[in-house]
C-alpha positions in Angstrom: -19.3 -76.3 -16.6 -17.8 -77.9 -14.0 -17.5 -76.9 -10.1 -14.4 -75.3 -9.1 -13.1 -72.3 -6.8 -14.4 -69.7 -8.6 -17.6 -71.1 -8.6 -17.3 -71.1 -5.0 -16.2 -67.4 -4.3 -19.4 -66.1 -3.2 -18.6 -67.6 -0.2 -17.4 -65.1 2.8 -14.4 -67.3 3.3 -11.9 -66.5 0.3 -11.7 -63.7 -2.8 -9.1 -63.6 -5.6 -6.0 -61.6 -4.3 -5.4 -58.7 -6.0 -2.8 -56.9 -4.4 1.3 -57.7 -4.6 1.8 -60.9 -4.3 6.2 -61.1 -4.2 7.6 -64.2 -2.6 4.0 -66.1 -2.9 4.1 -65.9 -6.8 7.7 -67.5 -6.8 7.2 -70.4 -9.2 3.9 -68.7 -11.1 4.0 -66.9 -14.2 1.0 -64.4 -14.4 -1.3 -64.9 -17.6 -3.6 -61.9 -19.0 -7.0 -63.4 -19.4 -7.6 -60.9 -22.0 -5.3 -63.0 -23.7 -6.8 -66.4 -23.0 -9.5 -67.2 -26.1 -13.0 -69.0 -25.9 -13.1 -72.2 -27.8 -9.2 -73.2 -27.1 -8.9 -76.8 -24.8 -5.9 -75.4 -21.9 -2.5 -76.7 -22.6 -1.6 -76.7 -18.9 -3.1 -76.2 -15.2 -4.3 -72.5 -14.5 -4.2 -71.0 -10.9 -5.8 -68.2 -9.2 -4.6 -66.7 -5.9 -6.9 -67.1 -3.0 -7.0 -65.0 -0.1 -8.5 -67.3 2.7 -10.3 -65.2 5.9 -7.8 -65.3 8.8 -4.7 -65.4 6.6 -2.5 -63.2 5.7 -0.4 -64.9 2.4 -2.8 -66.1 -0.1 -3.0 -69.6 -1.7 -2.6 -70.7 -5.1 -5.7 -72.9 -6.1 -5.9 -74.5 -9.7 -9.0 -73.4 -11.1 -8.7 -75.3 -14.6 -7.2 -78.6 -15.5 -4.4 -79.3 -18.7 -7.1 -80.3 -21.5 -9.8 -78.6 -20.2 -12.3 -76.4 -22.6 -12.3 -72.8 -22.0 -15.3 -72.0 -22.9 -17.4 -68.8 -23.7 -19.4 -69.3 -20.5 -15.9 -69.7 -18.5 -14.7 -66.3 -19.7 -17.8 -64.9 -18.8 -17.4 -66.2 -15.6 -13.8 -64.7 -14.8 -15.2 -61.6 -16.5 -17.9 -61.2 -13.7 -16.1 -62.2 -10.8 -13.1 -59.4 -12.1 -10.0 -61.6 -12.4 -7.6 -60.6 -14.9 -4.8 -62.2 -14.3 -4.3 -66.1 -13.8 -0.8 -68.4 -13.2 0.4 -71.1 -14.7 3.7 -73.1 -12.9 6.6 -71.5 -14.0 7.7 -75.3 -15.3 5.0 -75.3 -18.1 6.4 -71.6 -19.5 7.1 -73.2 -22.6 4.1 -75.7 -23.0 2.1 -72.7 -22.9 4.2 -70.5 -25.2 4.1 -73.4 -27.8 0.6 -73.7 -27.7 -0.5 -70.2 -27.9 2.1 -69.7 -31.3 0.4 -72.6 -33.1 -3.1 -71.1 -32.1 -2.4 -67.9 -33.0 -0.4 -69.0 -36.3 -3.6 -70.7 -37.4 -6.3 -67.8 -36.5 -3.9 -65.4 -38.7 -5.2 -67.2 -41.3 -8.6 -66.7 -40.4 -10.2 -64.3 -43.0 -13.6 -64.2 -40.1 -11.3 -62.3 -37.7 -10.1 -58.5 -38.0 -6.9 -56.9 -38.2 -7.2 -55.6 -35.0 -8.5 -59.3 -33.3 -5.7 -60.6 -35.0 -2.8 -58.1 -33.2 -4.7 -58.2 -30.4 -3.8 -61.9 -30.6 -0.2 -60.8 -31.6 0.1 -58.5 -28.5 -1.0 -61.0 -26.0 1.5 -63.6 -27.4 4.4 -60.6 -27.4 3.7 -59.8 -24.0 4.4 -62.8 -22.2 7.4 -63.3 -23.9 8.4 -60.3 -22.7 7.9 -60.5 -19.4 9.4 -63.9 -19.5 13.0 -62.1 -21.4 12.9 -59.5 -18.6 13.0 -62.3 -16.1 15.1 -64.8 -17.8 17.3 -62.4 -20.2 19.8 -65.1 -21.4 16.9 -68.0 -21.7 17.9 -69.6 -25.4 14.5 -71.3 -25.5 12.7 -68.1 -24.7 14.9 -66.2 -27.4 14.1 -68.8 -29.5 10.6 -67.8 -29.3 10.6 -64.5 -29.6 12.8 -65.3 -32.7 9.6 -67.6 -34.1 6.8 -64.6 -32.7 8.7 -62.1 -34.9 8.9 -63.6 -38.3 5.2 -64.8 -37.3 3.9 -60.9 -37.0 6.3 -59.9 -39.4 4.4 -61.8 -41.9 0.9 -60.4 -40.7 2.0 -57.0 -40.9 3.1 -57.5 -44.2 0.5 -59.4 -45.8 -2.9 -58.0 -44.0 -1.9 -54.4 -44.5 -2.0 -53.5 -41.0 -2.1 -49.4 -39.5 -1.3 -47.7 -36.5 -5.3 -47.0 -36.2 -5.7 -51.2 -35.4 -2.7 -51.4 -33.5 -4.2 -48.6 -31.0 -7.1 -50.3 -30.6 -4.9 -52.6 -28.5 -2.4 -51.1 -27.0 -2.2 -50.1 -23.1 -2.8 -46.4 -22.6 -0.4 -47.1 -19.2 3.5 -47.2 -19.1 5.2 -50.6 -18.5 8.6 -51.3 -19.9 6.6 -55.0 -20.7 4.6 -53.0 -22.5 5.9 -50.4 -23.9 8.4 -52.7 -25.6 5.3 -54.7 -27.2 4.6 -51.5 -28.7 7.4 -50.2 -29.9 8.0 -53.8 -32.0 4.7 -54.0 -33.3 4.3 -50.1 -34.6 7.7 -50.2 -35.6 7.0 -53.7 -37.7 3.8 -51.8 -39.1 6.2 -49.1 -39.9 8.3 -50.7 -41.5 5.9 -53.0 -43.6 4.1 -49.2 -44.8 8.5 -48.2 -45.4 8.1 -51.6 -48.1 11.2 -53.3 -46.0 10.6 -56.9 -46.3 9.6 -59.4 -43.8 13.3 -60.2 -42.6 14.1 -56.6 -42.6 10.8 -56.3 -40.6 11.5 -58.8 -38.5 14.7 -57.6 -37.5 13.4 -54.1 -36.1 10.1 -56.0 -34.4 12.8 -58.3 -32.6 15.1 -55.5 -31.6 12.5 -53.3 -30.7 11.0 -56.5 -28.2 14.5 -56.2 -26.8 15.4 -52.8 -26.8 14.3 -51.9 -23.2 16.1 -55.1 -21.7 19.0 -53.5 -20.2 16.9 -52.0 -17.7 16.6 -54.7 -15.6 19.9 -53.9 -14.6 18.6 -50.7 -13.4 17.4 -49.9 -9.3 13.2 -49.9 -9.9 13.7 -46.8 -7.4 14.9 -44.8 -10.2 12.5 -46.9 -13.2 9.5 -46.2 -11.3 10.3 -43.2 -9.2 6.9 -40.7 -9.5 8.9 -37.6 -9.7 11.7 -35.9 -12.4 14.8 -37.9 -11.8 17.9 -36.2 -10.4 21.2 -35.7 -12.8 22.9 -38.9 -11.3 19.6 -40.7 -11.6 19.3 -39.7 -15.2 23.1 -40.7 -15.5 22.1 -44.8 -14.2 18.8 -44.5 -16.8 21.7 -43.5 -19.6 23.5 -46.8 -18.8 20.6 -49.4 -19.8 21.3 -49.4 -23.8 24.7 -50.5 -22.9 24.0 -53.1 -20.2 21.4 -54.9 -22.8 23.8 -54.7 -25.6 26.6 -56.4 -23.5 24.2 -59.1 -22.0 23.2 -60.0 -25.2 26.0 -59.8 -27.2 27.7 -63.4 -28.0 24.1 -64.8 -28.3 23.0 -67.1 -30.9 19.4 -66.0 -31.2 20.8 -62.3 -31.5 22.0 -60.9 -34.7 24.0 -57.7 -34.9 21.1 -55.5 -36.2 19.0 -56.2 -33.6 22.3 -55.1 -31.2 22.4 -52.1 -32.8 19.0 -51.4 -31.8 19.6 -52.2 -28.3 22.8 -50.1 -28.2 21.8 -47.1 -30.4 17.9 -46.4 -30.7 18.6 -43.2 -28.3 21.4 -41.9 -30.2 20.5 -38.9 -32.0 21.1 -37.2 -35.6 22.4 -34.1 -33.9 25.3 -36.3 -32.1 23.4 -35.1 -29.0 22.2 -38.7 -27.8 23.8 -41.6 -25.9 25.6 -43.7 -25.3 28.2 -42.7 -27.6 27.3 -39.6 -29.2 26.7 -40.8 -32.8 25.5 -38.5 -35.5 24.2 -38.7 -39.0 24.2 -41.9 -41.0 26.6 -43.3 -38.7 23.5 -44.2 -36.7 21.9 -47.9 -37.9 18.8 -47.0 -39.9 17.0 -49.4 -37.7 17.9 -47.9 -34.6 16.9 -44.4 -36.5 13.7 -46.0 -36.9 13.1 -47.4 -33.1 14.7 -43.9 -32.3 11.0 -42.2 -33.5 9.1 -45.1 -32.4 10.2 -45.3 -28.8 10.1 -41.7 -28.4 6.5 -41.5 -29.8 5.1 -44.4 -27.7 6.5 -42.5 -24.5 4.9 -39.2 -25.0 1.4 -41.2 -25.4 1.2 -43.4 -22.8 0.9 -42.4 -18.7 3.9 -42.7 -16.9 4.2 -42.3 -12.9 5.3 -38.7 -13.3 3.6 -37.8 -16.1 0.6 -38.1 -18.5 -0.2 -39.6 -21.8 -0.6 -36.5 -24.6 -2.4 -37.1 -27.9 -0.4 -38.9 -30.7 -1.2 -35.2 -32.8 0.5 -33.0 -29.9 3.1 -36.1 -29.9 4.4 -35.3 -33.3 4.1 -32.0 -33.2 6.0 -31.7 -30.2 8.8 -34.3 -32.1 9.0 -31.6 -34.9 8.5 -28.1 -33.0 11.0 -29.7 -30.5 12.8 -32.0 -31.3 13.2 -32.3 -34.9 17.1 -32.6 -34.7 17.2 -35.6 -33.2 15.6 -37.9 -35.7 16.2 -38.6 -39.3 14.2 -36.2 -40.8 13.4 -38.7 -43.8 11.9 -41.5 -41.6 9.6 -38.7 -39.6 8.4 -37.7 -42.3 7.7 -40.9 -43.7 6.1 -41.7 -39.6 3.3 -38.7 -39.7 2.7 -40.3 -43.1 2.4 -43.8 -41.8 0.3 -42.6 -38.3 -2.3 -40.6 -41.1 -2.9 -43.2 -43.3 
């Protein structure tokens, strides 16, 4: 293994930088290492912020080359020094994206790895498309991708039979809207594979439910991630974000009209009670019926800043003491089924 920075940061001098990095990480995209895998040769230079003694803005150092083996011994290495998170230039995005599709494409053929390695593999490759949508909304490349990562897990869910018990395994416990759309596509794919919809049909929901969130980044953070209740007017701006996503996206190539509809409807309710537009009944896109239960079930069982996770069994129990009106009864049902078997 070669010498490199973080071989070096026993030294008193520097530590990885851990804290908020804003204007510095301009030009860096931020990499899980979770979802880096031994045995894979880098398809572009990694970086790691350094915090030199005396400064007060931390450096970007490369810490592995394009080409270079990743090897067990180097994830062990990031694992004890407690880095989590490395960059890559925001100019290789796509390089990167490319690589990681055709290296998880082949290990979903591997019959020596799990269902739950597998959509672990799945989720890492889901999140960073995410992340890069949330920043780069009308990106035709990046749709693109997330058009390529859909039919991809579609296809696993389908044919390796997966449950909600593997898909836990990997999901974050902790709210993000990165996250939580990651999750809401992939249980919603499982879902759906477990309804017997086929993989376009599948594939539809998993891509709407990546995107289904996206209007929100056309909403003040100081409301998203406000540790409190929100206020009526606050609620009011939250109310707004299925209609900003659907009207950003709308007139895009890479975005059918189902996957729309799940944008614009998966809070309207059966009870005419929801929003946007008050729908009721079958007037409501089945799909976005079907995100309606999955978004709403991911939400009560995962921490947010003003509240905490409950149990996925007081989750649905809550969903039909509750709120039972609001969702197609049908595809509930079906859900408990699903989450049981």
């Amino acid at each position: 293994m070669r010498e490199g920075p973080l071989l070096n940061l026993r030294q008193a001098s520097s530590r990885p930088f851990n804290g908020n990095l804003g204007e510095a990480a301009r030009g860096y995209i931020p990499v899980k290492v979770a979802h880096l895998w031994p045995g894979i040769r880098l398809p572009c230079e990694f970086h790691l912020p350094i915090l030199v003694k005396g400064e007060a803005v931390p450096k970007f150092v490369k810490v592995f080359d394009r080409g270079q083996f990743y090897s067990e011994q180097w994830w062990e290495t990031l694992r004890v020094r407690q880095v989590t998170v490395l960059y890559v230039e925001e100019a290789d995005y796509h390089e990167l994206t490319a690589y990681m599709e055709e290296f998880v494409e082949n290990r979903l053929d591997s019959s020596e790895m799990s269902g739950e390695e597998k959509s672990g593999m799945l989720y890492g490759q889901a999140e960073l498309l995410v992340s890069r949508i949330f920043s780069q909304p009308h990106d035709l490349e990046t749709l693109q991708d997330v058009s390529r990562w859909t039919e991809q897990a579609a296809r696993h869910l389908q044919r390796d039979s997966v449950t909600a018990r593997m898909l836990y395994a990997v999901f974050s416990k902790d709210y993000q809207t990165y996250t939580h759309s990651v999750q809401v596509c992939l249980l919603g794919m499982a879902f759906a594979a477990y309804l017997g919809w086929d993989e376009t049909e599948t594939a539809e929901l998993g891509k709407g439910g990546l995107l289904h969130d996206i209007g929100k980044i056309w909403i003040d953070d100081r409301i998203l991630l406000k540790p409190a209740s929100l206020t009526a007017q606050e609620f009011e701006k939250i109310k707004e974000h299925p209609k900003l996503g659907h009207d950003q996206l709308q007139g895009l190539a890479e975005v059918t009209e189902s996957v729309l509809e799940i944008v614009l409807r998966h809070h309207e309710s059966m009870d005419g009670n929801g929003y946007p537009e008050g729908l009721s009944g079958e007037s409501i896109h089945p799909y976005a019926r079907v995100a309606h239960i999955v978004d709403c079930f991911d939400a009560l069982t995962t921490r947010r800043p003003y509240k905490s996770a409950i149990s996925p069994f007081k989750a649905l129990k809550l969903m039909q003491d509750q709120m039972m009106a609001s969702f197609d009864a049908k595809f509930l049902y079906k859900f408990v089924q699903f989450l049981g078997s």
